[in-house]
VEXLO-577234 format. One record per atom (N, C-alpha, C): residue number from 0; residue in one letter; atom name; y, z, x. Coordinates in steps of 0.001 Angstrom, whole numbers, plus 500000, padded with zeros to 6 digits. Last residue first. Example, Ala and Ser with C-alpha at 12.3 -4.5 7.8 and 13.67 -1.06 7.14 Angstrom:
+-----+----+----+--------+--------+--------+
|   i | aa | at |      Y |      Z |      X |
+-----+----+----+--------+--------+--------+
|   1 |  s |  N | 497750 | 507080 | 512850 |
|   1 |  s | CA | 498940 | 507140 | 513670 |
|   1 |  s |  C | 500030 | 507870 | 512900 |
|   0 |  a |  N | 494310 | 507800 | 513190 |
|   0 |  a | CA | 495500 | 507800 | 512300 |
|   0 |  a |  C | 496700 | 507800 | 513200 |
+-----+----+----+--------+--------+--------+
//
This chain:
+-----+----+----+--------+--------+--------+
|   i | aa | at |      Y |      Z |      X |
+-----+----+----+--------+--------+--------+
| 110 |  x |  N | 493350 | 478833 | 471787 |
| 110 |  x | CA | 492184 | 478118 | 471650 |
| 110 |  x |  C | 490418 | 478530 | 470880 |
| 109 |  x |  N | 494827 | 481302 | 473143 |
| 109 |  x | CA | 495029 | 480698 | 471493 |
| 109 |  x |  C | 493949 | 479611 | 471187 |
| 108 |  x |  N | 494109 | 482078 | 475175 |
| 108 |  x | CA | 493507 | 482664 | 474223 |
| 108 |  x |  C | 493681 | 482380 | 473139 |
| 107 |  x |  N | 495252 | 479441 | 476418 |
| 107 |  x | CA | 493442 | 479841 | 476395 |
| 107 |  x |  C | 492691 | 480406 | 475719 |
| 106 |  x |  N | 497496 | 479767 | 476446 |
| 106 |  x | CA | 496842 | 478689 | 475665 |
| 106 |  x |  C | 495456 | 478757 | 475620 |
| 105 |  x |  N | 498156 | 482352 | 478252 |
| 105 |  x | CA | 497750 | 482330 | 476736 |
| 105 |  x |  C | 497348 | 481277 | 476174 |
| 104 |  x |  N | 496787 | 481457 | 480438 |
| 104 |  x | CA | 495826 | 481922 | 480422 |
| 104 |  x |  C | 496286 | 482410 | 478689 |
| 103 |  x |  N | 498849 | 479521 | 480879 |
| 103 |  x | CA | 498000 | 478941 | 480552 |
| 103 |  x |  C | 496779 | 480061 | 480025 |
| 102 |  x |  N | 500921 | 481465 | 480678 |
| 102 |  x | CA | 501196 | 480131 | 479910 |
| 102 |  x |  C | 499854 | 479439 | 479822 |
| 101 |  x |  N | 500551 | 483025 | 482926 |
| 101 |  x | CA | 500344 | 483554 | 481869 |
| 101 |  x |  C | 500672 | 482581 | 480625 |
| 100 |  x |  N | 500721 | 480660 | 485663 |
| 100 |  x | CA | 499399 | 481525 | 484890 |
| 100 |  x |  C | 499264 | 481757 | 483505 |
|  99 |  x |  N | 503505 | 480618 | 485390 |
|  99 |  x | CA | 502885 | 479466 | 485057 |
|  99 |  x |  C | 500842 | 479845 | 484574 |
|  98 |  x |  N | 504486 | 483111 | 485488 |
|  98 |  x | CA | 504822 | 482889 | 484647 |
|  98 |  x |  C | 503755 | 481590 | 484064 |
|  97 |  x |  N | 503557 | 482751 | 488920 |
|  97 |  x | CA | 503456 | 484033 | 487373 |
|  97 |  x |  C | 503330 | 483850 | 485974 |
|  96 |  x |  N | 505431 | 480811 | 489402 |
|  96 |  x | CA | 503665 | 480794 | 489221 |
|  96 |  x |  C | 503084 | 481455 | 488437 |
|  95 |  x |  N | 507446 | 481978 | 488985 |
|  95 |  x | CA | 507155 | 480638 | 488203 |
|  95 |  x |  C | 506073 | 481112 | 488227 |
|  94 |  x |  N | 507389 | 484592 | 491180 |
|  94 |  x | CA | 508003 | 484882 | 489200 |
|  94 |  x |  C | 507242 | 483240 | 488853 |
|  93 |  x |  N | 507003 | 482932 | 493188 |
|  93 |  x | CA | 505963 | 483729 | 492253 |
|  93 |  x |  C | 506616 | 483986 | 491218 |
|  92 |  x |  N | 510086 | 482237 | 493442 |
|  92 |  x | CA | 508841 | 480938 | 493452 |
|  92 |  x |  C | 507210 | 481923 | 492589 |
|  91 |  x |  N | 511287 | 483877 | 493853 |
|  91 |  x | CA | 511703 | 483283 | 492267 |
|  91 |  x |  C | 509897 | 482143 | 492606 |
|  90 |  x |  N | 510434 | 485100 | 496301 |
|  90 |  x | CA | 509835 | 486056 | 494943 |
|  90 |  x |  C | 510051 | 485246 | 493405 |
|  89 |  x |  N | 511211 | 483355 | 497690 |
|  89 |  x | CA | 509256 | 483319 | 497624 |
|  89 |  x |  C | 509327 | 484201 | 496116 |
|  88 |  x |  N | 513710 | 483315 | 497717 |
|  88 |  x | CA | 513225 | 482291 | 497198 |
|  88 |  x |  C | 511791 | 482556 | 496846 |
|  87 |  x |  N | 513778 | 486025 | 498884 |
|  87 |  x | CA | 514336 | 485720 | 497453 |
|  87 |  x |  C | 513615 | 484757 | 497174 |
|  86 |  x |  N | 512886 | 485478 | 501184 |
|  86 |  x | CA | 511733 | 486739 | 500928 |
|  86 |  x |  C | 512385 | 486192 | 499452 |
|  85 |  x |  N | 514920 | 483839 | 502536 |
|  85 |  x | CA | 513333 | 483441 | 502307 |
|  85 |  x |  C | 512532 | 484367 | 501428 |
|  84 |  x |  N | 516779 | 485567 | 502500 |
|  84 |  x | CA | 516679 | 484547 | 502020 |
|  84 |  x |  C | 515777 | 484181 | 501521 |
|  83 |  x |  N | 515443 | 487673 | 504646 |
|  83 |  x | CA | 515823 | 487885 | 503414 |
|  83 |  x |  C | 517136 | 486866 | 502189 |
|  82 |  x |  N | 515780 | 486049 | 506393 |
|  82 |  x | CA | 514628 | 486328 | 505815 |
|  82 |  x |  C | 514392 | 487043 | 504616 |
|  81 |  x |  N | 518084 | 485554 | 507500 |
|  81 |  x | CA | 517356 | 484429 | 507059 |
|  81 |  x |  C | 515805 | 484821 | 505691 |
|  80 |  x |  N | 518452 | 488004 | 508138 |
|  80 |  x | CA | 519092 | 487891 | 507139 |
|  80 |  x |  C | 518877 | 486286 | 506322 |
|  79 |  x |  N | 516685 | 488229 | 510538 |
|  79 |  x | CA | 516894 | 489199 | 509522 |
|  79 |  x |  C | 517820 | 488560 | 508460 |
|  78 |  x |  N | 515543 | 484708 | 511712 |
|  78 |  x | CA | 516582 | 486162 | 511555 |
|  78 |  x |  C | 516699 | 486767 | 510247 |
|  77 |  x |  N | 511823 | 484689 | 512753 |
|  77 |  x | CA | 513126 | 484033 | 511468 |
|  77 |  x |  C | 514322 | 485272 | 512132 |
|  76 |  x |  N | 509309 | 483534 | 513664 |
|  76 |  x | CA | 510494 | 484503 | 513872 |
|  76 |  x |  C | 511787 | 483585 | 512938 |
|  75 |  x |  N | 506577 | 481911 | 511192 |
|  75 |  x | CA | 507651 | 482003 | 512305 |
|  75 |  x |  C | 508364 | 483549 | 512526 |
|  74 |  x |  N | 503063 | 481644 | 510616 |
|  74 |  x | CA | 504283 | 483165 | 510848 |
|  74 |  x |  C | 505603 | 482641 | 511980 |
|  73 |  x |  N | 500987 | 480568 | 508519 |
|  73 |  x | CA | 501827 | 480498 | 509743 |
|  73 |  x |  C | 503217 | 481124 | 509680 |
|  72 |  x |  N | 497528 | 481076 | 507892 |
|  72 |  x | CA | 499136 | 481587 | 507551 |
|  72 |  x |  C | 499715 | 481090 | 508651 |
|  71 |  x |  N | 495448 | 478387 | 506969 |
|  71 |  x | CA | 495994 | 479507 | 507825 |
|  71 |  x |  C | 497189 | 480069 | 507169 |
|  70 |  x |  N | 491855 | 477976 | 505013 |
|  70 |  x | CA | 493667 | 477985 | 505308 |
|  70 |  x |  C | 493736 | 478884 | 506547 |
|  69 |  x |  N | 488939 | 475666 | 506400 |
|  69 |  x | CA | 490261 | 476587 | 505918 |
|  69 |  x |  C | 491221 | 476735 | 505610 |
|  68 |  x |  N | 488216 | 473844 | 508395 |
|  68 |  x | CA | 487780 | 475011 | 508111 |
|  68 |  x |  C | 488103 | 476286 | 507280 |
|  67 |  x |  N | 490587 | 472171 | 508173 |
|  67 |  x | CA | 489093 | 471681 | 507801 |
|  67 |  x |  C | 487805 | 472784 | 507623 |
|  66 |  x |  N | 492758 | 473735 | 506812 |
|  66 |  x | CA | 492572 | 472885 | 507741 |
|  66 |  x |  C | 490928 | 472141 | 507354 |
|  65 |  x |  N | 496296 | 474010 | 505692 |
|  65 |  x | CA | 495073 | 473303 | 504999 |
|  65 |  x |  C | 494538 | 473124 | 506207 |
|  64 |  x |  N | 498951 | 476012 | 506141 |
|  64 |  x | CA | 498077 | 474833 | 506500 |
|  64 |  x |  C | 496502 | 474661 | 506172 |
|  63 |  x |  N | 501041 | 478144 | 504482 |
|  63 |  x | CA | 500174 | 477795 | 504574 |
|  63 |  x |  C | 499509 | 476728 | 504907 |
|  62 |  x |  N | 504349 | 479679 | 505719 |
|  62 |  x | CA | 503461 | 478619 | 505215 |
|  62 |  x |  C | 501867 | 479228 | 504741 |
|  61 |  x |  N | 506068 | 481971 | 506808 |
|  61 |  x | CA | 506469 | 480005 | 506197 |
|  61 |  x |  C | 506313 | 479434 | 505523 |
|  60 |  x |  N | 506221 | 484572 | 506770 |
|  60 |  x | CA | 504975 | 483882 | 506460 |
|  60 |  x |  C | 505724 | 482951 | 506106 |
|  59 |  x |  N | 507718 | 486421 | 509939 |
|  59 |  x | CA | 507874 | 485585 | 508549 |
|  59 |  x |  C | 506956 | 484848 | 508223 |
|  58 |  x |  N | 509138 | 488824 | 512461 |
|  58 |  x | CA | 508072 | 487618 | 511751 |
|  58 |  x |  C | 508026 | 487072 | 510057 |
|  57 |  x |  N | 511959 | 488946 | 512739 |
|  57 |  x | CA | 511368 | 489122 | 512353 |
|  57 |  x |  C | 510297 | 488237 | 511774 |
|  56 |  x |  N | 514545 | 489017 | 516014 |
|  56 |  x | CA | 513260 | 488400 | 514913 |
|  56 |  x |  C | 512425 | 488668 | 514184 |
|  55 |  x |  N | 514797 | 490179 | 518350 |
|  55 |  x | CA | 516165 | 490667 | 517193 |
|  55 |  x |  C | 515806 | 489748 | 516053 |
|  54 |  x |  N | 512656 | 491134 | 520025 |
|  54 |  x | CA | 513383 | 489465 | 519949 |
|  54 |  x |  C | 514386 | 490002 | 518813 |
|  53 |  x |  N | 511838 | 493565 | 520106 |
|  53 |  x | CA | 512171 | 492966 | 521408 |
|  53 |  x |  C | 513100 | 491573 | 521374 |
|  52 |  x |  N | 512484 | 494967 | 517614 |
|  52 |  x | CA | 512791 | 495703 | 518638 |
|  52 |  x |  C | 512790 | 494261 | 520031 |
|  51 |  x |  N | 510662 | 492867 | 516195 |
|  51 |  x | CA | 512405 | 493061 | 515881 |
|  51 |  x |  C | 513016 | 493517 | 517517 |
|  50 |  x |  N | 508044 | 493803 | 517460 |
|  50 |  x | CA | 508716 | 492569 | 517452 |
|  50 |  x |  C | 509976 | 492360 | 517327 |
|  49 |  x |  N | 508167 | 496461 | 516019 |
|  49 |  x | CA | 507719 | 496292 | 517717 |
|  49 |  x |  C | 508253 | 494546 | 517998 |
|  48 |  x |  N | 508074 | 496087 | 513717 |
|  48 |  x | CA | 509324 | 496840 | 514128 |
|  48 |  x |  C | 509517 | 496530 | 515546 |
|  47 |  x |  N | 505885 | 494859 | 513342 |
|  47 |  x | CA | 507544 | 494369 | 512668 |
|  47 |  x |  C | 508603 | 494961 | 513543 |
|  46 |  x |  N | 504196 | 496774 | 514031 |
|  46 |  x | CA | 503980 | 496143 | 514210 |
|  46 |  x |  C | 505298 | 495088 | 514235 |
|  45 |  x |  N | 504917 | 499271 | 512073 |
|  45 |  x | CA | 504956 | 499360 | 513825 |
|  45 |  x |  C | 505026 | 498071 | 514141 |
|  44 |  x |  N | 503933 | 497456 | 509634 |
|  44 |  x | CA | 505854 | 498194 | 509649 |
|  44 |  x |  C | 505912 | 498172 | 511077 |
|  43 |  x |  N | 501349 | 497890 | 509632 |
|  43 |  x | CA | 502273 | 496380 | 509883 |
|  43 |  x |  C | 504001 | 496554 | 509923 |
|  42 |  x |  N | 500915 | 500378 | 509973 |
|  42 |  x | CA | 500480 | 499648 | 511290 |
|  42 |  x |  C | 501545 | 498228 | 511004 |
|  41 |  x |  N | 501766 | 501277 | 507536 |
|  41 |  x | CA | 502210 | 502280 | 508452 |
|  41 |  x |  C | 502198 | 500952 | 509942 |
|  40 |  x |  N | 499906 | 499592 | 506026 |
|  40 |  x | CA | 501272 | 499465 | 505466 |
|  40 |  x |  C | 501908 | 500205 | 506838 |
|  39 |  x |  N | 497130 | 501304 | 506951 |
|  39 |  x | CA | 497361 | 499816 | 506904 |
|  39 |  x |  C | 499130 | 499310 | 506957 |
|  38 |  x |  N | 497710 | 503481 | 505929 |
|  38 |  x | CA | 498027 | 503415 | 507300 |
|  38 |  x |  C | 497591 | 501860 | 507734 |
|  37 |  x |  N | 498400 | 504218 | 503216 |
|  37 |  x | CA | 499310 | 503841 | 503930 |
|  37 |  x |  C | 499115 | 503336 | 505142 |
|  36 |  x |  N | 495234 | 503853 | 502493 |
|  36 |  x | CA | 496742 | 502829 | 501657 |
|  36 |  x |  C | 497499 | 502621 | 503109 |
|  35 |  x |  N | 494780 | 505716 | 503392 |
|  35 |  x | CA | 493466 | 504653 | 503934 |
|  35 |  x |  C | 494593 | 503637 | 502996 |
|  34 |  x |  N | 495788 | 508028 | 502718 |
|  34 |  x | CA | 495933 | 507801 | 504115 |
|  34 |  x |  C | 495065 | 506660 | 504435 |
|  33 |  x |  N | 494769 | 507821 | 499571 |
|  33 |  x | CA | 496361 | 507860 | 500106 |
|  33 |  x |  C | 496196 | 507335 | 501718 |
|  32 |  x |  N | 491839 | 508306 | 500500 |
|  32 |  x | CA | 492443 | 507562 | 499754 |
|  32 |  x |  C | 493880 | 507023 | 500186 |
|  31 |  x |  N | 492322 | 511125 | 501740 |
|  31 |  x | CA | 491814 | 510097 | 501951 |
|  31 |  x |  C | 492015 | 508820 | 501675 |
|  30 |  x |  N | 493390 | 512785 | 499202 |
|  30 |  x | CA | 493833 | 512321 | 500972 |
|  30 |  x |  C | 493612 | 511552 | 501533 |
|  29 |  x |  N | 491234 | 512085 | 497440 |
|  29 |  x | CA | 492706 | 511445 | 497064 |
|  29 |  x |  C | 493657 | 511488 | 498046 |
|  28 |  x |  N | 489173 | 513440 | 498773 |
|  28 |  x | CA | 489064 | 512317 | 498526 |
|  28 |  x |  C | 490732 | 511626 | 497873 |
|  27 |  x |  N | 490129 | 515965 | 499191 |
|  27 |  x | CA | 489697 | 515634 | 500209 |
|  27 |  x |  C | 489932 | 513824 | 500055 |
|  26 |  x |  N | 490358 | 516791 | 496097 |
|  26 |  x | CA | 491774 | 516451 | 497314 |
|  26 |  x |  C | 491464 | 516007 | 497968 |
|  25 |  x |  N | 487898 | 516481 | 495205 |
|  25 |  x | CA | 488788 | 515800 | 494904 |
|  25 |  x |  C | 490349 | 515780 | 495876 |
|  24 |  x |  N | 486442 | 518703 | 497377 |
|  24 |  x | CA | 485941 | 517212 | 497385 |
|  24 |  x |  C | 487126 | 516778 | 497295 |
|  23 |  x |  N | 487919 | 521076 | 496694 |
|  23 |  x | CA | 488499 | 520340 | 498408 |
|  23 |  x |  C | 487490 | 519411 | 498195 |
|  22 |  x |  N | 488183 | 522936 | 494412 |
|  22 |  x | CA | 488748 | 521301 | 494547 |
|  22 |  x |  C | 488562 | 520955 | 495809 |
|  21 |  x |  N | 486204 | 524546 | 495002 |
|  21 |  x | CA | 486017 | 523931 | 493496 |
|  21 |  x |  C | 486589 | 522565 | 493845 |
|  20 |  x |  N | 487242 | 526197 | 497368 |
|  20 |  x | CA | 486159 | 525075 | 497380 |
|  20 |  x |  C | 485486 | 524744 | 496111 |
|  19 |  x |  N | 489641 | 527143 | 495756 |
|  19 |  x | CA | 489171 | 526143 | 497257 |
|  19 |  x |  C | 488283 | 525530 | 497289 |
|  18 |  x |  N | 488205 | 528368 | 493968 |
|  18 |  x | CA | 488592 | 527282 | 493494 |
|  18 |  x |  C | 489288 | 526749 | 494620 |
|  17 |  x |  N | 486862 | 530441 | 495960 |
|  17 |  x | CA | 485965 | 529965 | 494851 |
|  17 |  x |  C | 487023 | 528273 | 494334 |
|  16 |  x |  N | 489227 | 531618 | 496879 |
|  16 |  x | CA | 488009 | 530936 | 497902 |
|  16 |  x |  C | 487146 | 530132 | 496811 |
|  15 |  x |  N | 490153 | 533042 | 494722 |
|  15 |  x | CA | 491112 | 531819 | 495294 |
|  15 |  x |  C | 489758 | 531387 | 496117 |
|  14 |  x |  N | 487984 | 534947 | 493921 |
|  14 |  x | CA | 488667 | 533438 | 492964 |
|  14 |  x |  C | 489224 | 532612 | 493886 |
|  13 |  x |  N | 488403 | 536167 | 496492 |
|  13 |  x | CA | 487015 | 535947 | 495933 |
|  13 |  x |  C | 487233 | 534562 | 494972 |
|  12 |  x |  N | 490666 | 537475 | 496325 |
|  12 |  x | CA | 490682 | 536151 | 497474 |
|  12 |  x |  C | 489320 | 535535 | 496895 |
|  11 |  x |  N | 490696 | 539043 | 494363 |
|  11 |  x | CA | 491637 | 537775 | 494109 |
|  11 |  x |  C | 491378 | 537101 | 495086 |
|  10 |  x |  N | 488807 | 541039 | 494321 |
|  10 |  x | CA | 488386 | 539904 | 493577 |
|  10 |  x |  C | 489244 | 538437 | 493803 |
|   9 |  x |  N | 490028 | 543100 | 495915 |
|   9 |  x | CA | 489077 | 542329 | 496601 |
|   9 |  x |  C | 488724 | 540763 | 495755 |
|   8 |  x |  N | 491848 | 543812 | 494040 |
|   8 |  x | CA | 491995 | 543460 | 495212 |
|   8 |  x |  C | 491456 | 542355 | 495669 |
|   7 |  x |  N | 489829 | 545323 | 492523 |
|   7 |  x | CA | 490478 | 544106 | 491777 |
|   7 |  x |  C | 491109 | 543234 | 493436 |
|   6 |  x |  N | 488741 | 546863 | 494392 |
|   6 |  x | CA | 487898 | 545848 | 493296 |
|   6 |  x |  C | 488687 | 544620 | 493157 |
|   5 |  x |  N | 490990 | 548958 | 494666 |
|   5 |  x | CA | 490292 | 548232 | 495261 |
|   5 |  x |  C | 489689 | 546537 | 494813 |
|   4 |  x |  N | 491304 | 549832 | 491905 |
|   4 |  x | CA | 492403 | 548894 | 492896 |
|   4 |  x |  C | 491943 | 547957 | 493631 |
|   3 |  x |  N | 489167 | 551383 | 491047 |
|   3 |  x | CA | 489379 | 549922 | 490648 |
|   3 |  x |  C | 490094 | 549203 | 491517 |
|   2 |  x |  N | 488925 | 553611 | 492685 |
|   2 |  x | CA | 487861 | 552065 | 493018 |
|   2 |  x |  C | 489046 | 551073 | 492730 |
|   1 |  x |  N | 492055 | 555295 | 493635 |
|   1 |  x | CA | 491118 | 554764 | 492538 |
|   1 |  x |  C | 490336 | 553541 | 493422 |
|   0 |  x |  N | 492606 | 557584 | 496225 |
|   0 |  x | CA | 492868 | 556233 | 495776 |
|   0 |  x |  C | 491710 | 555803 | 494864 |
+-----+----+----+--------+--------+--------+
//
């Protein structure tokens, strides 16, 4: 049996180990990353779900109260299909605001 075979053989885990550990920072870190997004988003879904599951309610942001120390959020149980009522109206209500920003922040740049 010829060296070379050998050699060459031997070289291909030699590269692959080499650009393993070329990229396992940047993956390490864009895993990371990714799993430090979702598992915030992962906990408030359990969280929704764990509530639905017992009252057939889904929590809901109402409001906001002004206090002396602050704002709060205030979270009723709404029904599923109330709430996706509510979730429409909040999104035409930001589209305005949205809209009401970029109206002023262009009179700003036209100034």
């Amino acid at each position: 049996m010829p060296r070379g075979n050998v050699r060459e053989k031997e070289s291909i885990p030699a590269l692959a180990r080499y650009v393993e550990e070329l990229t396992a920072v940047p993956r390490h870190f864009i895993l990371g990353w990714l799993a430090g997004l979702l598992a915030p988003v992962a906990a408030l879904a359990g969280i929704v779900a764990g509530v639905y599951f017992f009252t057939r309610k889904v929590p809901f942001v109402s409001g906001i109260e002004e206090q002396e120390d602050g704002r709060r959020l205030v979270i009723k149980l709404v029904a599923p299909d109330e709430a996706r009522v509510l979730l429409r109206r909040g999104g035409e209500a930001a589209r305005a605001f949205g809209d009401e920003i970029r109206s002023e922040l262009q009179e700003e740049i036209e100034q």
